[in-house]
C-alpha positions in Angstrom: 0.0 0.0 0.0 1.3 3.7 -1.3 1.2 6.5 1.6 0.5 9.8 0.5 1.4 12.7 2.3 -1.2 14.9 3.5 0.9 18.2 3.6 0.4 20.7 1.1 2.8 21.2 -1.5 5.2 24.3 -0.5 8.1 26.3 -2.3 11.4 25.0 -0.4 14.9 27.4 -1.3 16.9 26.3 1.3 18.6 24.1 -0.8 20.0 24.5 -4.3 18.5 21.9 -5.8 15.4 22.8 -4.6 15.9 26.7 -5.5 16.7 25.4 -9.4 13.6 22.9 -9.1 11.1 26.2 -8.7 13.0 28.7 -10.1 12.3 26.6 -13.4 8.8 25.5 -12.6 7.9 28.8 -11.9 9.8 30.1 -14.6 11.6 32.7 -12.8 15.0 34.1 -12.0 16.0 33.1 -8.0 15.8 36.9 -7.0 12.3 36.8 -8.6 11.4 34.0 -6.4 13.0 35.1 -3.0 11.3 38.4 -3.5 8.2 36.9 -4.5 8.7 34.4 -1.1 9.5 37.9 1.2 6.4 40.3 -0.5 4.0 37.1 0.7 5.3 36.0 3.5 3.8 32.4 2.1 5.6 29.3 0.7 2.4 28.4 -1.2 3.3 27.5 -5.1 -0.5 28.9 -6.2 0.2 31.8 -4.6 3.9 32.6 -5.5 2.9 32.0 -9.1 -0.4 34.4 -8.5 1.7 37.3 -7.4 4.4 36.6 -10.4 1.9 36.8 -12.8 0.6 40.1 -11.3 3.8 41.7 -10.7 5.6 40.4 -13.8 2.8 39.5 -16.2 4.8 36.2 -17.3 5.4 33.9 -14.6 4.0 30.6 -14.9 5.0 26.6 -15.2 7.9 26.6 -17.5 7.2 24.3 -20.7 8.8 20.6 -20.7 
């Protein structure tokens, strides 16, 4: 039997490989996303993206 975590999905740069993971699924530079992290105060990826979109107009999952 699979487990599933029940915890939400959040934005984690405390590592690099985690900072490149969002930076590309978000589609933004690193200072776009720490910036993004500190105007929010939130770690939530629907969020995050929501706020790049408004203040940058093209933020948004990056194409595979």
């Amino acid at each position: 039997m699979k487990h599933f975590s029940n915890r939400p999905e959040t934005v984690d740069i405390s590592e690099e490989q985690a900072r490149i993971y969002w930076t590309r699924r978000l589609n933004v530079s690193e200072v776009s996303l720490k910036a993004a992290i500190r105007a929010l105060r939130d770690v939530d990826p629907a969020k995050i993206e929501a706020y790049l979109r408004a203040v940058n107009g093209f933020a948004g999952t990056a194409a595979n």
